[in-house]
GUKEDO-823147 format. One record per residue: x, y, z of N, C-alpha, C in turn. Coordinates in steps of 0.02 Angstrom, whole numbers, plus 50000, padded with zeros to 5 digits. Atoms other than C-alpha are relative to their C-alpha. Last residue first. Layout:
N
XYZXYZXYZ/...
***
This chain:
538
500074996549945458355280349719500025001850063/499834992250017459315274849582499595003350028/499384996249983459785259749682500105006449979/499554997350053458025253449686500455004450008/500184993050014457535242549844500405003349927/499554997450050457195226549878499945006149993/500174998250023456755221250070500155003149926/499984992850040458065213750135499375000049972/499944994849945458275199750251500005006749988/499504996849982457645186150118500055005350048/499625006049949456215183650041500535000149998/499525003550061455135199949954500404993450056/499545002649970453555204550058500374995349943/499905005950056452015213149983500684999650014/500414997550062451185223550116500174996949961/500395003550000452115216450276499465000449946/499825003750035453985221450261499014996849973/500525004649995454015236850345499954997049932/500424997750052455815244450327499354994949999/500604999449970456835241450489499445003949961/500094991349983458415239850400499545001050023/499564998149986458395219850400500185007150037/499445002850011456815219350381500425001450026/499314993550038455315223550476500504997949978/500534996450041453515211250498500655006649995/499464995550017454475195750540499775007849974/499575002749959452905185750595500585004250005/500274995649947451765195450470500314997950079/499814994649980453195187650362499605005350059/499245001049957452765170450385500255007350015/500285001449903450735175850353500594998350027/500094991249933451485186050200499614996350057/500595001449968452325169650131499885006650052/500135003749925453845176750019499284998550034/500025006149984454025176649843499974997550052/500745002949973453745194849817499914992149991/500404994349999455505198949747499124997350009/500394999149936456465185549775499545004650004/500345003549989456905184349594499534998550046/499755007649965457745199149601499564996250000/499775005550041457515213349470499894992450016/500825002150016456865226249598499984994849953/500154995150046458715224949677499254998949980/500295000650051459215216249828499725005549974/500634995150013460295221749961499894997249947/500225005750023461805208649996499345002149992/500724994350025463005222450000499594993049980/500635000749948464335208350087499685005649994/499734995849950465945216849971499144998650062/499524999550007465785202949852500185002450055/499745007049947464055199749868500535002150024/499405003350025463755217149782499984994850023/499474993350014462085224049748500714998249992/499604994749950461215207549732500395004050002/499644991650034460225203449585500115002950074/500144995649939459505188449666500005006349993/499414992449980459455180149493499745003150071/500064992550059458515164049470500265003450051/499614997250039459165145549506499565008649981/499245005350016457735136049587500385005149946/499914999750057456035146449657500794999149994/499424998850024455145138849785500195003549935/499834991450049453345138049805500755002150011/500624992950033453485124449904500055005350005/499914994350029454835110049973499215001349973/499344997949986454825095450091500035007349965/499985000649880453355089450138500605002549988/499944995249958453145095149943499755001650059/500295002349946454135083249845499575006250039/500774999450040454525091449671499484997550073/500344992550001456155098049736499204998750007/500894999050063456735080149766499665007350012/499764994550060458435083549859499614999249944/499984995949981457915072150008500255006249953/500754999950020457445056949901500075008650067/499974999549921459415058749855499225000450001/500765006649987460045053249699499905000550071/500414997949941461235070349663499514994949987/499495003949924462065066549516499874999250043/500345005749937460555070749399500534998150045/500085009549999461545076449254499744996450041/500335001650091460965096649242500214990049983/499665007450018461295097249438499654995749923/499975003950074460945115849470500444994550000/499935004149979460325122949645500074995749927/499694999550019460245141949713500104991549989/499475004249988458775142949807500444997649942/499725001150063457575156249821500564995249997/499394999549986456335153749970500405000449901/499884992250031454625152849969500475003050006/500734994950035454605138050083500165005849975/499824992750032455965125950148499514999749939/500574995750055455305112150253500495007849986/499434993650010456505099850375499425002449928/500504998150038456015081450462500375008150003/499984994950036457225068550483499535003649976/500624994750030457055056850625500345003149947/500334996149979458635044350658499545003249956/500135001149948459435028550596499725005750054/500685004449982458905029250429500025000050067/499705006649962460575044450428499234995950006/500345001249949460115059750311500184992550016/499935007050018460835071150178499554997350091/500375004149940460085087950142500274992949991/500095008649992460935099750035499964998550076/500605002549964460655119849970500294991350006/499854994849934462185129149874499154998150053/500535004649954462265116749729500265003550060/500445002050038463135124749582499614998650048/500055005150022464315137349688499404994549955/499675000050059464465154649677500134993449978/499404999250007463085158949805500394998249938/499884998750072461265156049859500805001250021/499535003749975459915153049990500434999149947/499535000050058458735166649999500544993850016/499375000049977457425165450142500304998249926/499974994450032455425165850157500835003349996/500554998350003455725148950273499675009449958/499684993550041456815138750316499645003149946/500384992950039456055128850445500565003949975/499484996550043457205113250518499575003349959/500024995749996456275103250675500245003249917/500465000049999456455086250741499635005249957/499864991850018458225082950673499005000550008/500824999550009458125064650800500155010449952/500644996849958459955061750829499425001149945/500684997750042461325050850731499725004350065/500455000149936463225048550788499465003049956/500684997150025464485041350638499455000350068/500545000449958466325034850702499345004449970/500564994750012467515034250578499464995550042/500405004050031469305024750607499145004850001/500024998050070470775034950641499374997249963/499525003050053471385025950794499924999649920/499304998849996470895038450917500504995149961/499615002449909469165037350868500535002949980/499345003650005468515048550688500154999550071/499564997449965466985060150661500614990950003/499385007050021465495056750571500365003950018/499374995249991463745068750618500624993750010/499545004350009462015062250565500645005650009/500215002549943460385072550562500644994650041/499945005249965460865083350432499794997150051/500395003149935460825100250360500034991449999/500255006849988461695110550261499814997550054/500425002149938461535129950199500114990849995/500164997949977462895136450088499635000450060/500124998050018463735120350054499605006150052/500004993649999464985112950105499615006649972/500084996449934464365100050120500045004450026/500904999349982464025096949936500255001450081/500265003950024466215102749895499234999550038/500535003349950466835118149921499674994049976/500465006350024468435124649847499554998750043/499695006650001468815143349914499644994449962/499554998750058468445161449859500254992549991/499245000350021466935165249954500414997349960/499694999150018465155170449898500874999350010/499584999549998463975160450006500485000349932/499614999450082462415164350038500614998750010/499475005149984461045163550179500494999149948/499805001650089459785177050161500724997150014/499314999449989458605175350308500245001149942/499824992950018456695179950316500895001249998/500704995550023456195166450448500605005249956/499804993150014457435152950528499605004349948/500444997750027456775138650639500315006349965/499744993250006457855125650702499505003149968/500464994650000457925110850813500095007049979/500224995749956459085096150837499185002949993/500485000349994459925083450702499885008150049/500155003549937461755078250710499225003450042/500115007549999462205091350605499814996850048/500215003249946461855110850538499944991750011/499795007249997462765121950434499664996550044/500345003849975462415137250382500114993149999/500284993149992463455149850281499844996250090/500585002449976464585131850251499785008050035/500345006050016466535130750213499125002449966/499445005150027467785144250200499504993350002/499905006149938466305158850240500684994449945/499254999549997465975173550133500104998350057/499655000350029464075177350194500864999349974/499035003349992463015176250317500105000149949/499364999850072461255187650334500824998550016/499514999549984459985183850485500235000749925/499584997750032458385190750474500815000750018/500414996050058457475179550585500635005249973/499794994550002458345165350694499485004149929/500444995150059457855152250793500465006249977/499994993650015459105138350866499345003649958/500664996649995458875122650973500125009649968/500064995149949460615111250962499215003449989/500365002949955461035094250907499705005350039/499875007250005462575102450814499484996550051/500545003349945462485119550763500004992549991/500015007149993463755128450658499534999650064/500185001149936463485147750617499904992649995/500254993449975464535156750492499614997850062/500904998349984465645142450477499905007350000/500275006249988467595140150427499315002649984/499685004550032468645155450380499604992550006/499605003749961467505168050416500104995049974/499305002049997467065181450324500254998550059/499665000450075465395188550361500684998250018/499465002449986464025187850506500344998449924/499655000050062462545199750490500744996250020/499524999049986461025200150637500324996149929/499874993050036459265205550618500985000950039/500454999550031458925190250754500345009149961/499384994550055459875176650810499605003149955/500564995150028458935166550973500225005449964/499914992150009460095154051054499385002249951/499394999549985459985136051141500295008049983/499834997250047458245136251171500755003150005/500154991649980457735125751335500404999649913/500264999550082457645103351278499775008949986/500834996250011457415102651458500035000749936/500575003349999459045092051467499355001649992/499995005349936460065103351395499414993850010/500424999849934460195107451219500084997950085/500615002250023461725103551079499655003450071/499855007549988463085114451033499294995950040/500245001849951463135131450954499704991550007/500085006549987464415137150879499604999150046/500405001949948464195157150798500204989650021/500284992849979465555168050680499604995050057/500744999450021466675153750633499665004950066/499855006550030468695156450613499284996850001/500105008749973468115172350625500164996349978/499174998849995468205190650531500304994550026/499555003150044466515195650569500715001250002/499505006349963465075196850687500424997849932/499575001450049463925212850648500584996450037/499475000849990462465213450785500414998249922/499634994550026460795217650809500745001249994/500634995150047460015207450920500555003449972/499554993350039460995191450979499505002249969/500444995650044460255179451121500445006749953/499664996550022460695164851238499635005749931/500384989950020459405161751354500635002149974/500874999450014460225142251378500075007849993/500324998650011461965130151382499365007849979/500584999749923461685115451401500205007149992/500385004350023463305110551261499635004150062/499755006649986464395124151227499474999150012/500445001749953463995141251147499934992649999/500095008250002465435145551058499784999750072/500424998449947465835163551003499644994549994/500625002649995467315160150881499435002050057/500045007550013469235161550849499185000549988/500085002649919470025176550802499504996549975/499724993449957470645184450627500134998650070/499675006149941470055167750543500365005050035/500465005449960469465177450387500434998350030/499705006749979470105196150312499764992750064/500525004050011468805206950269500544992749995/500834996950000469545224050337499474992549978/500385003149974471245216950340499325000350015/499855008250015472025224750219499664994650021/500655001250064471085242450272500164991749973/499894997550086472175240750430499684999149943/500514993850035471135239650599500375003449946/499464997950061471985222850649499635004749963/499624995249986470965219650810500375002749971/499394999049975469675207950745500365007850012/499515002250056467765209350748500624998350032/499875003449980466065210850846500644997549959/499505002750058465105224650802500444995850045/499445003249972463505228150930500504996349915/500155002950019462075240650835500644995050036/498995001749972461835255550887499684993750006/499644994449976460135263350796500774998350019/499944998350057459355245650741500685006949998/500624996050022459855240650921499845000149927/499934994350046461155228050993499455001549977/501114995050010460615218551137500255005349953/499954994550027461925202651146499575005749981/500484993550047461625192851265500275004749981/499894995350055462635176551325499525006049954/500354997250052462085164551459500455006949941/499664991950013462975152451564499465002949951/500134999549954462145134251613500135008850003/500655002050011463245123551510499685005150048/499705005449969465045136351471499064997750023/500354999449981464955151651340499734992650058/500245006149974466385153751280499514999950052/500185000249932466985169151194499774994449999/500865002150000468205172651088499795001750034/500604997749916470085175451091499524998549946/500235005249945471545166550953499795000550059/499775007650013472155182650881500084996150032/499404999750027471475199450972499994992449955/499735006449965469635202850981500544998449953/499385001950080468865220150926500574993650069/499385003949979467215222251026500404996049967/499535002450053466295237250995500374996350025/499405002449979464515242551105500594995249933/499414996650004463245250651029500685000249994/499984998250082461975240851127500545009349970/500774996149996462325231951284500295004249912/499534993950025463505217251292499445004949971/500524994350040462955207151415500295003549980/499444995350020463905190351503499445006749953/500334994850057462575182751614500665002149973/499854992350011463205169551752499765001249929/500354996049980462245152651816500235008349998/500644999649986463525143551736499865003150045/499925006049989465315150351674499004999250038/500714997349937465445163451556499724992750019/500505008649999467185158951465499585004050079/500474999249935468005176051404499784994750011/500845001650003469305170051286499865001750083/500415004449973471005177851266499214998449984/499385006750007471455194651226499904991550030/499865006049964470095206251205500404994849974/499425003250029469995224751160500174992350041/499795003249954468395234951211500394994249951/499815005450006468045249551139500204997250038/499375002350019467335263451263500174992849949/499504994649993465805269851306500655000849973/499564997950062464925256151227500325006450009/500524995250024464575244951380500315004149929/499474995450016465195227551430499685004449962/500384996050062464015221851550500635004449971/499824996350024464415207651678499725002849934/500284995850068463585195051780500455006449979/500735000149971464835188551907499645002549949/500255002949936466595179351903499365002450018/500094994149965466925181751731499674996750055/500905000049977468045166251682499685007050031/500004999349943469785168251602499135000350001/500654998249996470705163751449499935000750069/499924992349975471995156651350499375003350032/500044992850028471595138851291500025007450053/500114993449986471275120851374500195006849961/499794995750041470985104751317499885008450041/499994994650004470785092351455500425005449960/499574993249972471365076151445499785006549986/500345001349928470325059551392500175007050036/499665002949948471225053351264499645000550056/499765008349997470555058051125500064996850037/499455003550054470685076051187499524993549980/499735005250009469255084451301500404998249941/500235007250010468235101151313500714995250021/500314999950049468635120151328499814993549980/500275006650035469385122651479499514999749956/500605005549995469935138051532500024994949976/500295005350055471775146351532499324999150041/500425001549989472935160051652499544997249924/500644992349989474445166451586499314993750017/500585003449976476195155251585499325002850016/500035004750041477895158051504499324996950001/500004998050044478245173951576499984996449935/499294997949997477485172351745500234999749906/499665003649934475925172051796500724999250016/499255003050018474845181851678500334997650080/499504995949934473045187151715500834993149973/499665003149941472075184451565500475001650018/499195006250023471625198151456499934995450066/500205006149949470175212251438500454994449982/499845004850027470545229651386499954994450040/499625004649963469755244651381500174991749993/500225005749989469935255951274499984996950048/500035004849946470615272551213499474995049991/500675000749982470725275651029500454996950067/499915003249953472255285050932499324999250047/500484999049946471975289050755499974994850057/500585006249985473485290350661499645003350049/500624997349967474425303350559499744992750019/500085006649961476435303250500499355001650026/500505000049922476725317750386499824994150019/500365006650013478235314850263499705001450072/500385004549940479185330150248499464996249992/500765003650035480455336850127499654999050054/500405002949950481765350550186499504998749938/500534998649962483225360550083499574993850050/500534994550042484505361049940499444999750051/499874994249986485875352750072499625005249956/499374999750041484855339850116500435005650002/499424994150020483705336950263500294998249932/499555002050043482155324950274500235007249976/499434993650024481045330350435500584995349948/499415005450005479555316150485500275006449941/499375000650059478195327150528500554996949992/499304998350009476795324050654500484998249942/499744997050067474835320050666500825003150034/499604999949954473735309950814500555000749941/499934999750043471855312450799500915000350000/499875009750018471515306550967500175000849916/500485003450046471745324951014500234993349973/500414994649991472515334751160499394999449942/499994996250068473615319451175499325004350007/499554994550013474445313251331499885004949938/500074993849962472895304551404500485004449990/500364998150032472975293051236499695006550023/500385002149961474625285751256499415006349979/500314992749975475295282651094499614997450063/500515003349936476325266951028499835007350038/500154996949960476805270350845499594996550067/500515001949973477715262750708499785003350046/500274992149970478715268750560499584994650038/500395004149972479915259350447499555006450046/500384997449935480805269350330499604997450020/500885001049977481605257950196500165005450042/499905004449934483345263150073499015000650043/500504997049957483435268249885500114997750082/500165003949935484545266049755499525002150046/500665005850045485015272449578499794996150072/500254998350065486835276149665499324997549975/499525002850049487015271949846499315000849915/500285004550030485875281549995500484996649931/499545002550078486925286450129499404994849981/500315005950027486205295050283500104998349924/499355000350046487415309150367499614992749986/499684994350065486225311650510500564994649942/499245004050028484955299350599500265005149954/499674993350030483545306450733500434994549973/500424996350013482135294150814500335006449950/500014995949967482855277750820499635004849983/500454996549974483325260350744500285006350057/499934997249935484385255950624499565002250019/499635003949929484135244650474500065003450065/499365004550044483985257050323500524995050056/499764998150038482965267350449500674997649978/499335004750025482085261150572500105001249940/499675001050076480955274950651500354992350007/499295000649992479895277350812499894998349935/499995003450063478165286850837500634994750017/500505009349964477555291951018500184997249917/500315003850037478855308251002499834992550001/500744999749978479595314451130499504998649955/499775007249944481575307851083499165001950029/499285002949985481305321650918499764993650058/500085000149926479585330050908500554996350040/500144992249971479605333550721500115001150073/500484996449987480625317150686499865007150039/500064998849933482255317350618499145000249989/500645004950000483025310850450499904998350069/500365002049939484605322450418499334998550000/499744998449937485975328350310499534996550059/500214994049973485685315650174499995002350062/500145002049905487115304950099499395005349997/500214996349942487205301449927500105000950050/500305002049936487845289549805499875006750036/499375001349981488205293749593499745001350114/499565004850026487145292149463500544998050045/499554995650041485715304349553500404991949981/500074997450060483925298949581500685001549968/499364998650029484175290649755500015002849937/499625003350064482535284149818500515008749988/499694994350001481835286050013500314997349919/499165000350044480525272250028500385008849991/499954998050055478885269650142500725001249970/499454998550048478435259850262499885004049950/500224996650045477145254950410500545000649956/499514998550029477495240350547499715004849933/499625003750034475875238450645500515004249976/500345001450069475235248650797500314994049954/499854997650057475795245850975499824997749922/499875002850050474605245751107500414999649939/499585004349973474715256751235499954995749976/499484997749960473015266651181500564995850020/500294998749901472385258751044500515001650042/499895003549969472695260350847499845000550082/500105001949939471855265550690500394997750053/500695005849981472625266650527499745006250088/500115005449948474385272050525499325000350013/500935000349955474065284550374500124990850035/499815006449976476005288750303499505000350044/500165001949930475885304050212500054993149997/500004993649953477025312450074499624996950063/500444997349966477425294949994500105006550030/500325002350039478685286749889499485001150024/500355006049954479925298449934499474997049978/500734999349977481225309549827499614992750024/500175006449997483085312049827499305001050011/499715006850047484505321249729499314995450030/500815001750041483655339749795500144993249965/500234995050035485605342549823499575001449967/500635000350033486285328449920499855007349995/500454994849969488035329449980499434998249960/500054993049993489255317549885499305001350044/500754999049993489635298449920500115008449996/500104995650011491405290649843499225003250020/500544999149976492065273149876500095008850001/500014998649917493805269849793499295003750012/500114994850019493395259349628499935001950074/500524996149962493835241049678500145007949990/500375001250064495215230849550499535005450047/499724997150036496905235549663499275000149944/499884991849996495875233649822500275004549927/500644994550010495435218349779499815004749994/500335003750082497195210049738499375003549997/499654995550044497905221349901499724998749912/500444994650021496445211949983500475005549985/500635000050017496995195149934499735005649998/500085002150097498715197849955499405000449977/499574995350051498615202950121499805001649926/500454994850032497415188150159500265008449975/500485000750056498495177050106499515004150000/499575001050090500165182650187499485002049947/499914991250010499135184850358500325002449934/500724996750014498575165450322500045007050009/500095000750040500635159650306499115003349982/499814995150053500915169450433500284996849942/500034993549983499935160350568500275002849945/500345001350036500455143750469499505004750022/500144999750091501985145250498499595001749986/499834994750026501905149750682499875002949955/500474993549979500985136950728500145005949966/500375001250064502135123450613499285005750044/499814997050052503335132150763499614998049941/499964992950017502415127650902500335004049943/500845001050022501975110350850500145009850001/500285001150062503895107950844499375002749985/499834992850040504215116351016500164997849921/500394994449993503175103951098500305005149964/500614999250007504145089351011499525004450009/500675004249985505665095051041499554997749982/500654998149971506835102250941499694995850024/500025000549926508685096550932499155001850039/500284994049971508365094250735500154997250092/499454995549996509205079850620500095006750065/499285003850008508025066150641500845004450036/500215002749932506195074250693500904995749989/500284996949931506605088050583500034995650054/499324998649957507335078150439499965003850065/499435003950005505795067150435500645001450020/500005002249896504535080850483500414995250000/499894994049942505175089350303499934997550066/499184999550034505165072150189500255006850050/499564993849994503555067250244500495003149996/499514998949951503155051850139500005008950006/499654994150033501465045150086500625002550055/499944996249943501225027050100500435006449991/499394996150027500795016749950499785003350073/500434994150000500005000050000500445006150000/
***
């Protein structure tokens, strides 16, 4: 086998009085200045090809990609989001500018980062040829320090031809704010929210109100966490009232608890996320849900806008008295990433409700119960795939789920109940209405004078529950015609005089519902749906 020879540690270790330790130290040496050698060389070699760095004075050389910078909305002691805009370079050859200060210097509720650094003042700022650099911009304001919630200052760009300025303006809102109590910095107070697989308590961020409570509309109210209203307590949110809920809060409504919402025609309860940039304005799954667990009872929403959810309402099945699990009336839930209102075995009425722009299902309902809804317009325009369950409105008596070893479990109940009833049911899919059903429980369910959105030009659909012509099940319907809604798109779900719905509703259901949506009397010749139609050119 060939064996390579050292021919240098050979006469060294032969000829040489050196030691061993003072061998190693000397191939140290070497090989110390053999790498100061190389890099030498190296950056005398770079140096000789590199053009020596050159930045002049600015002289009107630079303009911005904005004059204002509109931070939104934000809350007291809260800080806003990250904002930006650009500084660009116009000349051929690099820059500096004298200075990029705010108006109010180290007292100012803004802060900078500028081309990486943070602060509030930076001189002698180098932009490179044809180039540009970021301005970041955020703000945490307090709200008793300002003489107006309207909350405006100049961002100062020097050169040596003069001053630009980039006004900075937000609107600062007190609040109050509701959070679990923290414990230490890894650990904040939780509820319980059900069971694993296993058996173990799922819990979540959160905190219980310990006695009836009323959150009023004096003030937004900003929530972190889930509220969980535990039995025999009231949670109330009186009318008017705004509650912007952070990422992953709710509320929970525990067996035995109640939930009222009393919004008005006049003030009306909104119910969204906390990201008050126009971007997000109809963004889904923002926060989690308002989930009314199993038992329970006098839950109630008047007048309320609920969007932005991973699903806007859950409600879960009855107690033993078979009491009314909620009561949803002249209320609007939009864009949420799942449901608009799931029910599972549960007891719901509702009259002019309007959902729209959902990730599954407007309406959804399984595993049977009790429901009655009057005068709704149930639709779904969002953007995702949906297949028949997903459909706008479904219903069921049957609910499939999966053990802990993956295998499908199917639970039936009795669907005693399911009125839908002078009500739009519609969207962008072909089949935005389905009924499937388990032999092993009840199924009974009537939709009347309703418009329903529902084309299967090959028959696919073999279902004796998707027979139109039946009518214990359906009448006076009308299948596939135009709603002529203002927009879907942007949830304008106002009908036009065009719409199909247009006097297709039962005026003895409606003398039941006798104002729409907008509190326009409905009872003289009544269109179906939560709107009344009206013409846009007047």
């Amino acid at each position: 086998m060939y064996k390579k020879k050292n021919i240098g540690e050979n006469k060294l270790s032969r000829s040489s009085n050196l030691c061993p330790a003072k061998w190693k130290c000397l191939k140290v040496h070497y090989s110390l200045a053999f790498v100061l050698w190389a890099i030498f060389f190296l950056s005398m070699s770079l140096g000789s090809c590199r053009k020596p760095f050159q930045a002049a004075a600015s002289h009107g050389d630079f303009r911005v990609s904005a004059d204002t910078v509109f931070l939104d909305s934000v809350f007291t002691g809260i800080s806003s989001p990250t904002y930006h805009f650009k500084i660009y370079n116009e000349a051929s050859h690099s820059i500096y500018l004298d200075e990029i200060a705010l108006e109010k210097g180290d007292a100012s509720f803004y802060r900078l980062n500028v081309d990486g650094v943070a602060g509030k003042r930076f001189r002698h700022v180098l932009i490179p040829a044809r180039d540009s650099i970021y301005v970041f911009v955020e703000l945490t304001a307090d709200i008793h320090a300002l003489s107006d919630p309207v909350y405006e200052e100049r961002l100062h760009i020097r050169d040596a031809a003069g001053q630009k300025d980039v006004l900075l303006t937000s609107f600062v809102k007190d609040a109050y704010f509701l959070y679990p109590q923290r414990f230490s910095a890894h650990r904040v107070d939780s509820i319980r929210i059900g069971e694993n697989a296993q058996g173990n308590p799922v819990r979540v961020a959160g905190f219980l109100i310990g006695s009836d409570t009323t959150l009023t509309a004096d003030k937004p109210v900003v929530i972190y966490g889930h509220i969980g209203v535990p039995q025999g307590k009231t949670l109330t949110v009186a009318p008017g009232a705004h509650l912007y809920f952070h990422f992953n809060s709710g509320i929970v409504v525990y067996e035995g608890g109640s939930l009222h919402i009393d919004g008005t025609l006049a003030h009306p309860v909104i119910l969204e996320d906390d990201r008050m940039q126009a971007d997000f304005e109809n963004a889904p799954g923002m926060w989690n849900f308002i989930w009314l667990q199993a038992g329970s009872v006098n839950n109630r929403i008047r007048h309320a806008v609920i969007k932005n959810a991973v699903a806007g309402v859950i409600a879960h099945p009855v107690n033993d008295n078979g009491d009314k699990v909620l009561d949803i009336t002249d209320t609007q839930i939009y864009n949420c990433s799942a449901f608009g209102l799931f029910a599972a075995a549960s007891y719901v009425t509702g009259n002019n409700l309007v959902i729209n722009n959902c990730g599954s299902s407007a309406l959804h309902m399984v595993l049977g119960g009790r429901y009655d809804f009057r005068h709704c317009t149930l639709v779904n325009y969002g953007t995702g795939i949906r297949n028949l369950r997903d459909a706008a409105v479904y219903v069921s008596n049957a609910y499939t789920t999966y053990d802990q070893n993956g295998n499908p479990v199917t639970y039936t109940y009795d669907l005693t109940q399911c009125d839908i009833l002078n009500s739009i049911i519609y969207g962008n899919s072909t089949v935005e209405f389905f009924a499937e059903a388990d032999d092993a429980a009840q199924m009974r369910f009537r939709v009347h004078n309703s418009l329903i959105r529902f084309e299967d030009p090959q028959h696919r659909i073999d279902s004796p529950w998707m027979d139109f012509s039946d009518t214990n099940l359906y009448r006076n319907n009308v299948l596939n015609g135009e709603p002529a809604f203002e927009a879907p798109e942007d949830n304008n779900l106002h009908i036009g005089p065009s719409s199909a719905a247009v006097l297709l509703a039962d005026p003895a259901v409606s003398a039941t519902v006798p104002l729409d949506l907008d509190g326009n009397d409905r009872t003289g010749a009544p269109d179906s749906g939560a709107f009344q139609h009206r013409d846009p050119d007047n």
